[in-house]
C-alpha positions as CSV (number, residue, x, y, z in Angstrom):
1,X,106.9,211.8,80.9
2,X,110.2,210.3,82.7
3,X,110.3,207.1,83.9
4,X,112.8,205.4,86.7
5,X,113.1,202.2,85.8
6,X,114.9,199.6,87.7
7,X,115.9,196.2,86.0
8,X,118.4,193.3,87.2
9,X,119.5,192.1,83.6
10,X,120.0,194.1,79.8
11,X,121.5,192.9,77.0
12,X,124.7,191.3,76.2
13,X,124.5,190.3,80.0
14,X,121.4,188.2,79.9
15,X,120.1,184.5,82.1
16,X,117.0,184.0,80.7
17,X,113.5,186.6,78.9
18,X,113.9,189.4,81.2
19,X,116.7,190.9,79.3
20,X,115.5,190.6,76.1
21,X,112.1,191.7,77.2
22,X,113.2,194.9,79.0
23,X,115.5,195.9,75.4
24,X,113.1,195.3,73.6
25,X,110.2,197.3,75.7
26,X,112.7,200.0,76.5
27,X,113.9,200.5,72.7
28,X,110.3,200.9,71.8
29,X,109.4,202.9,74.5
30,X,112.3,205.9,73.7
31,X,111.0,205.5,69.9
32,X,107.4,207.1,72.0
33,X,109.8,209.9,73.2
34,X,109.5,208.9,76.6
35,X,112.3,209.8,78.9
36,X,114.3,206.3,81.2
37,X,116.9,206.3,83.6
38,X,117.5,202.9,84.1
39,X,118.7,201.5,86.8
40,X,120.7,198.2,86.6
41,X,123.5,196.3,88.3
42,X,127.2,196.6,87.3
43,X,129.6,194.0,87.3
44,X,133.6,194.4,86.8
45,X,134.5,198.1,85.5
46,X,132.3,200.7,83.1
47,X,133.3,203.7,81.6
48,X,131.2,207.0,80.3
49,X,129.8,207.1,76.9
50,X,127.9,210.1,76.0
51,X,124.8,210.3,78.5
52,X,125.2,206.6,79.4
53,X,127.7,205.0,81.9
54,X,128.4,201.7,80.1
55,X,128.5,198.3,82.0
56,X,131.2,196.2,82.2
57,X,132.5,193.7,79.5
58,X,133.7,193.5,75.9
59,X,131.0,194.1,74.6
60,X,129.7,197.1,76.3
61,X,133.6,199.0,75.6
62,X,132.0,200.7,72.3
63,X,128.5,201.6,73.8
64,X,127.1,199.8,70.4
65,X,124.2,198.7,72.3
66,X,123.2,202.0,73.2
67,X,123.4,203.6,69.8
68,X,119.7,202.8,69.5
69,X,118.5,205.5,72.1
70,X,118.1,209.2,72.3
71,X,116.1,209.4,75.6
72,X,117.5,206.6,77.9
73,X,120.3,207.2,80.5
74,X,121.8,203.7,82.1
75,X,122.5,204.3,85.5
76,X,124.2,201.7,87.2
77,X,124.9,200.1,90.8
78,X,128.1,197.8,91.3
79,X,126.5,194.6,92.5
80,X,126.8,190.7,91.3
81,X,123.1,190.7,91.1
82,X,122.0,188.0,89.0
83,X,120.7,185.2,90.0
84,X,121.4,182.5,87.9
85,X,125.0,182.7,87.2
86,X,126.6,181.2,89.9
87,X,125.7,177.8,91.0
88,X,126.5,176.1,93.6
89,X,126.6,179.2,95.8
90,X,123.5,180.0,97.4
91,X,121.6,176.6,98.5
92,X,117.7,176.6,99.1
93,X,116.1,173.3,99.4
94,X,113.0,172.5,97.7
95,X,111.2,169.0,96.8
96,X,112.1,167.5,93.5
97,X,109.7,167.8,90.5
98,X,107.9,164.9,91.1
99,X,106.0,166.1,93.9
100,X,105.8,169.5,92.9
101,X,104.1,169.1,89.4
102,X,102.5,165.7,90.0
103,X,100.0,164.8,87.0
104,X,98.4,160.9,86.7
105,X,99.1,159.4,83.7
106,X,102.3,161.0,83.0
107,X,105.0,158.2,83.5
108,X,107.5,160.7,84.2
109,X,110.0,159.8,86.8
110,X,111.6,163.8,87.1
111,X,115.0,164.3,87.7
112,X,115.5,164.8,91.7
113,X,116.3,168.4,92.4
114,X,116.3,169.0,96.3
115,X,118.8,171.6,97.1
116,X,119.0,173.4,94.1
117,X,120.9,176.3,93.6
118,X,118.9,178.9,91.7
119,X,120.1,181.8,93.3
120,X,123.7,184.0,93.5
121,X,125.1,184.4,97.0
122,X,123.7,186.1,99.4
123,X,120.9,187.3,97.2
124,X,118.7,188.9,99.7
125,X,121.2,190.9,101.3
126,X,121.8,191.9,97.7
127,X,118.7,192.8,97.0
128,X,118.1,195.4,99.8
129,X,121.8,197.1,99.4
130,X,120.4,197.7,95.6
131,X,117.5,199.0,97.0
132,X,119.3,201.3,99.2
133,X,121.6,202.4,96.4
134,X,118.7,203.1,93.6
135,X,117.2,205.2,96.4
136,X,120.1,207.3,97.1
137,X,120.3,207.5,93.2
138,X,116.7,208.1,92.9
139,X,117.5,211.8,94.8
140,X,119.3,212.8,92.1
141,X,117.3,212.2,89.3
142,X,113.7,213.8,88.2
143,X,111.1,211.2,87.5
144,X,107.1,211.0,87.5
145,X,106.9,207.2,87.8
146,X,108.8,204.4,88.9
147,X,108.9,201.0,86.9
148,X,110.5,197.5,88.5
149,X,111.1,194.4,86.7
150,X,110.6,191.3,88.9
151,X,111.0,190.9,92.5
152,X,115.0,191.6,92.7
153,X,113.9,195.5,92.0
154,X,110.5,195.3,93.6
155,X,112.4,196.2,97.4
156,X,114.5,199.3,95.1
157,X,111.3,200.3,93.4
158,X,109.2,200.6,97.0
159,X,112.0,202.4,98.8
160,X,112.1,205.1,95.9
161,X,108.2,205.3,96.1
162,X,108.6,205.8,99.7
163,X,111.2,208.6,98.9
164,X,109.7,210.2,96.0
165,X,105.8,210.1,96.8
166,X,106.2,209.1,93.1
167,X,103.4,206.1,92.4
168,X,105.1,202.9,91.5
169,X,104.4,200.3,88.7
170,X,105.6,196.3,89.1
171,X,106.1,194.2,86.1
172,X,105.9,190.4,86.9
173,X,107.5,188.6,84.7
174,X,107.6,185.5,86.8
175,X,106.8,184.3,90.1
176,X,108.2,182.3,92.5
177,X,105.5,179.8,92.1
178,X,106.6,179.0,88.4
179,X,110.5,178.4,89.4
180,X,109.7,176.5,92.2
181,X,105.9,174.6,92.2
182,X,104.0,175.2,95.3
183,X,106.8,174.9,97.6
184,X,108.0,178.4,97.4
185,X,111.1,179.8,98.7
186,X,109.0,182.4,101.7
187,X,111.6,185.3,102.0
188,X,111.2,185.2,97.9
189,X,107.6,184.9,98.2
190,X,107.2,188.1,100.8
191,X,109.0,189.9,98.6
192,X,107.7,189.8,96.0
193,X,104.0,189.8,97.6
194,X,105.0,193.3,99.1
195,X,106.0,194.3,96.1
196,X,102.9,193.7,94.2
197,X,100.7,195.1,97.2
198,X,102.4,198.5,97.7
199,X,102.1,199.0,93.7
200,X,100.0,201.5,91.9
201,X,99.8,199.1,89.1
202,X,100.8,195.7,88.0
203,X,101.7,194.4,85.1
204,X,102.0,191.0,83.7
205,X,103.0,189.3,80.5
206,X,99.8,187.2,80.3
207,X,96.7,186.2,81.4
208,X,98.0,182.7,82.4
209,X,100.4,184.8,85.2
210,X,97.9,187.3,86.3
211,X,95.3,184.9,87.4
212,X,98.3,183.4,89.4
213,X,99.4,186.4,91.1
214,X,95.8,187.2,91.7
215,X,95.0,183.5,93.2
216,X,98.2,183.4,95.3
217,X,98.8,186.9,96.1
218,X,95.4,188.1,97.0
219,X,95.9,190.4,94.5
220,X,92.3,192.3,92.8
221,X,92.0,191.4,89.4
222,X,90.9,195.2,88.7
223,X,94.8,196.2,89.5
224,X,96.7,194.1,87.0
225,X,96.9,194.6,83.7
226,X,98.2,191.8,80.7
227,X,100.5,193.4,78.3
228,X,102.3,190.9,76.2
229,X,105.8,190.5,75.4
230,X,107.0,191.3,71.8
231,X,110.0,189.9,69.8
232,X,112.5,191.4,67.6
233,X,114.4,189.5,64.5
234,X,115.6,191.1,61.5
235,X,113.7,189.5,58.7
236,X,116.0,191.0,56.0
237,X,118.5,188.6,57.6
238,X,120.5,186.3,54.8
239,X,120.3,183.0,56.2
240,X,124.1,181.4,55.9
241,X,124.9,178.0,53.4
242,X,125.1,174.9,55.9
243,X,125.9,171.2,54.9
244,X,123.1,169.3,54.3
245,X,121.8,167.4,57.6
246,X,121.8,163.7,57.8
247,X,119.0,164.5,60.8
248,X,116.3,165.7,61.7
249,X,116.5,168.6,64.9
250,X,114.2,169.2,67.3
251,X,115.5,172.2,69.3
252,X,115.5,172.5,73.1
253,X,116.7,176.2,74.1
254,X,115.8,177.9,77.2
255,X,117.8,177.7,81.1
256,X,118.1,174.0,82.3
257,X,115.9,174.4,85.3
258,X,112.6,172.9,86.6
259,X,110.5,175.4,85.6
260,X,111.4,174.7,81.5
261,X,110.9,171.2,82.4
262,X,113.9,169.5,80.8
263,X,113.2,165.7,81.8
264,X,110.0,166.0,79.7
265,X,112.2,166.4,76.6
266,X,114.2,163.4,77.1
267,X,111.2,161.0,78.3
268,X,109.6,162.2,74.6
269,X,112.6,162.1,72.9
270,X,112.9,158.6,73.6
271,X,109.5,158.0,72.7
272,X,110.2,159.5,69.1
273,X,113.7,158.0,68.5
274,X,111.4,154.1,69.0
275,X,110.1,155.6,65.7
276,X,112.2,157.6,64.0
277,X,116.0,156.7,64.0
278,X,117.6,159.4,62.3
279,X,116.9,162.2,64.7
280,X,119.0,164.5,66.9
281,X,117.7,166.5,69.9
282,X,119.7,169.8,70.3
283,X,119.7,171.7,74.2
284,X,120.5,175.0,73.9
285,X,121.2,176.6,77.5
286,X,122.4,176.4,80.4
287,X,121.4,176.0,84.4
288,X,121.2,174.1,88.0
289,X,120.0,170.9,85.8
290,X,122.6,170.5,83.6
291,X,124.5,167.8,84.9
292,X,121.8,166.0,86.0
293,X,119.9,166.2,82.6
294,X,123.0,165.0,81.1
295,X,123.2,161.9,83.2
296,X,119.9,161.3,82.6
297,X,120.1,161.4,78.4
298,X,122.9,158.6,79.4
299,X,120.4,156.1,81.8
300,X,117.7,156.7,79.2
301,X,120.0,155.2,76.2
302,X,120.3,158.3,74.4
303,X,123.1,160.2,75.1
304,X,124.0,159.8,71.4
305,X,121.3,161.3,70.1
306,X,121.3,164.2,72.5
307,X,123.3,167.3,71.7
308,X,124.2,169.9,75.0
309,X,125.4,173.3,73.3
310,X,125.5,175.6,76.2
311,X,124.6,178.9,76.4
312,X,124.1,180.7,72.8
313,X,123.7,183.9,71.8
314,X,123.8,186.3,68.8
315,X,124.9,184.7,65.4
316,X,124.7,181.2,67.4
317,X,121.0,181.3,68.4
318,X,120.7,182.0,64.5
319,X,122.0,179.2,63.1
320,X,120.5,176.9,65.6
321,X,117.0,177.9,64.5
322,X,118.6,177.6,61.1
323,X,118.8,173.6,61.3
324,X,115.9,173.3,63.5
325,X,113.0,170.9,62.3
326,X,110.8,171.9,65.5
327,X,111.0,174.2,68.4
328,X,109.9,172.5,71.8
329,X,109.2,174.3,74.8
330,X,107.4,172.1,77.6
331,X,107.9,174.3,80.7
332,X,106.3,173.5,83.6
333,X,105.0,177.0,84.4
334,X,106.1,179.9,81.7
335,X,104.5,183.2,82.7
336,X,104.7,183.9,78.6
337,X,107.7,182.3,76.7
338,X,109.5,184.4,74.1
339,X,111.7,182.1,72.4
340,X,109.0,180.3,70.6
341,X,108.1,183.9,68.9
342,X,111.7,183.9,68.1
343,X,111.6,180.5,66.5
344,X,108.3,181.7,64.4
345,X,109.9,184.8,63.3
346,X,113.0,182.5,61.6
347,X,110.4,180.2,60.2
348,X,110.6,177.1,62.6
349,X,107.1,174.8,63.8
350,X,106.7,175.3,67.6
351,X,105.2,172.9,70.1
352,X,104.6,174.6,73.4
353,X,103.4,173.3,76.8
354,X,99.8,175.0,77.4
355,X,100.7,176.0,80.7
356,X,102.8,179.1,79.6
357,X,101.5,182.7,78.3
358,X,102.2,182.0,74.7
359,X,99.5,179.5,74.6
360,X,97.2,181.4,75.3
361,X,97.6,183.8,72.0
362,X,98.8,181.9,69.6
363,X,96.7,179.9,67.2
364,X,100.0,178.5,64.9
365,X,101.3,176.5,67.6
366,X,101.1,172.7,68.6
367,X,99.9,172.8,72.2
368,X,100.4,169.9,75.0
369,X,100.1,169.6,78.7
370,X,103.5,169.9,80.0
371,X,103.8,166.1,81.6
372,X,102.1,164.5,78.9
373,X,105.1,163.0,76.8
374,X,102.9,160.2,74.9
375,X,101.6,163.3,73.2
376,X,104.9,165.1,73.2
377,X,106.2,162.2,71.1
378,X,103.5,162.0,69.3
379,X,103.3,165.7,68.0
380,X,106.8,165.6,67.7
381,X,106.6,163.1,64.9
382,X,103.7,164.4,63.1
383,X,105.6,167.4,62.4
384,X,108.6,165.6,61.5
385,X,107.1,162.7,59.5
386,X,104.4,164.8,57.8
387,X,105.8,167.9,55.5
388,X,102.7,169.8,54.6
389,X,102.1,170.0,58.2
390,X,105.6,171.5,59.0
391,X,105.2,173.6,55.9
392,X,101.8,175.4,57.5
393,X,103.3,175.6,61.0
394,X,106.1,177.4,59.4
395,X,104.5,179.7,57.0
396,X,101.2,180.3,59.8
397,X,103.7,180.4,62.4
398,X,106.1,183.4,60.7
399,X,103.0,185.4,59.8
400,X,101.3,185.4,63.4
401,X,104.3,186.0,64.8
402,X,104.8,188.9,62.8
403,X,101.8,190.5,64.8
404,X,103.6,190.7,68.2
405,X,105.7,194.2,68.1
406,X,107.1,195.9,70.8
407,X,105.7,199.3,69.6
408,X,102.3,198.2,70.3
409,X,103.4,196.4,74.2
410,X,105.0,200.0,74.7
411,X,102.0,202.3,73.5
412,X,100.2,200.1,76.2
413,X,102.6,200.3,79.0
414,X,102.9,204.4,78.0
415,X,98.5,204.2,78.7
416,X,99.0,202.3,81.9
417,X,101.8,205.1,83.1
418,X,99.2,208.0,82.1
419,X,96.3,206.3,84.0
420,X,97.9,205.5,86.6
421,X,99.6,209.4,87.0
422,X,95.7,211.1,86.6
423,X,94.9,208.5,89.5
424,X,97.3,210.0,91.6
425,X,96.7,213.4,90.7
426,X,100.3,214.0,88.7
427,X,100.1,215.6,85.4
């Protein structure tokens, strides 16, 4: 079976899930024997390294990251597609939270975010010229099934369906309607709603995003199937010798945007630190809200107890989960969420917001609505007031995650490609 698939983001170049989630998925998948060319966007200068044309960067010079597989090809397009790393550059305007994710009883004032600038340049001009350009690579290359990741690759992934007669598969890994609340960007939206109807097959990372698609996107239920995201962490791992902390952490780490809903972080952390002094709130990332989130630890009369890291990666995302005490995630919409499985896997208690795809299948979690930071504060110190209860999260927590491999998300996605090719009469 060969696969083209077509993908915006890969490891070490990564914004957000969607990286990790397509190495992982694609690592497991080769493991099955079955044969990817990958099709991703190039920025600055590659070179050749066996079978696989490297991207560019330091670390992509010694092809380590592609020791791993035996039947991928990368093929790549030179294009600044990604959407998240340049700020300030491509301006959409949108309502601020407040009126997007309204809820009664939350006494949230959000952070105002009109104008907000999710989106690179000239993205949708971007978008088609990939398309064009996986299509002319598309000609070249013998496949029996196309597979795009998100709506960036959904244009690509029709226009080599169109080409190839080849049926195409979508994976939605997140909608419009989670980064931006009801008051979607349209030419996003059309996009991505073509996309999904001129698909063979859909798949989504939960149940949580599939009802969404099929409410919003008058999508059948019938075509979409739920395979869940995985996460990898190497268990045998020797955690490093740190200075004994003077605070508590409660970890923030995700993209400073709406969508992970930042603001309800700091409204609870103030709530906690009324109880508990000696406490520091760590936010690991990056995004559109940074400065705003910053100002707004300040006017809340926390800035002091609030720690901005930036972006992390690698060795740096280890020791922060190292000197975590929790893991809070309170998006607003999270079509499945795989850094709490990250934090599980490295032994740390996780509170998640229920509206998110993790919620939905883990039992070893602490669960809250989203805008509801009374109980945000309050399950915040539970866990870090009570020891036996961080102890079960923690040993629970590591075990359950434990049962989320990509081997098993791939065996499914390697059924859905098999179905879907004795539908269309391929063998």
């Amino acid at each position: 079976m060969k696969t083209f698939m077509l993908g915006w983001e890969f490891p070490p170049f990564i914004s957000g899930g969607l990286g990790t989630a397509c190495y992982g998925l694609t690592k497991a998948m080769d493991k099955l024997g079955v044969s990817i060319v990958f099709v991703l966007p190039k920025a600055g200068t590659g070179q050749q390294v066996g079978n696989v044309k490297i991207l560019g960067g330091k670390d992509f010079e010694e092809g380590k990251f592609f020791d791993v597989f035996r039947n991928v090809r990368f093929r790549t397009i030179a294009s600044p597609l990604k959407p998240y790393a340049n700020p300030g550059t491509y301006k959409r305007q949108l309502v601020s939270s407040k009126s997007r994710h309204t809820k009664t009883g939350s006494n949230v004032n959000p952070v105002q975010s009109n104008d907000i600038d999710n989106y690179s340049s000239d993205m949708h001009s971007e978008v088609f010229r990939y398309a064009d350009k996986a299509a002319e690579i598309a000609a070249t290359e013998e496949f029996d099934i196309i597979h795009a990741h998100d709506w960036m690759t959904w244009p690509a992934g029709v226009a080599v369906a169109q080409m190839s007669g080849r049926p195409l598969i979508v994976h939605v890994h997140s909608t419009e309607f989670d980064r931006s609340g009801e008051n979607v960007n349209k030419v996003i939206y059309d996009i991505e709603r073509h996309g999904m109807h001129a698909a063979a097959k859909i798949i989504t990372v939960s149940n949580f995003t599939k009802n969404l698609i099929v409410r919003h996107y008058g999508i059948p239920a019938e075509k979409v199937d739920v395979v869940y995201n995985a996460v990898e962490c190497d268990d045998d791992k020797t955690s490093e010798t740190l200075p004994d902390k003077t605070h508590k952490i409660v970890l923030f780490l995700g993209r400073i945007t709406m969508q992970k809903g930042p603001e309800y972080f700091l409204y609870a952390a103030r709530k906690v630190l009324e109880v508990i002094n000696n406490v520091k709130f760590v936010m690991a990332g990056n995004g559109d809200m940074m400065h705003r989130i910053i100002e707004l630890a300040a006017q809340l009369g926390i800035g002091n107890k609030v720690l901005f890291a930036g972006f992390l990666r690698g060795y740096d995302v280890d020791k922060v989960y190292q000197i975590a005490d929790l893991y809070v995630m309170p998006s607003v919409s999270e079509p499945f969420g795989i850094a709490p499985l990250e934090a599980m896997r490295r032994n740390v208690p996780v509170l998640v917001s229920k509206q998110s795809g993790i919620a939905e299948v883990v039992s070893h979690a602490l669960k809250v609505d989203f805008w509801d930071i009374n109980e945000i504060a309050n399950k915040i110190i539970a866990v870090l007031k009570r020891p036996p209860l961080q102890t079960a999260l923690r040993r629970n927590g590591f075990s359950e995650a434990h049962k989320f491999r990509w081997a098993d998300s791939a065996l499914k996605v390697k059924r859905i490609y098999e179905q879907t090719l004795a539908l269309a009469g391929i063998n």
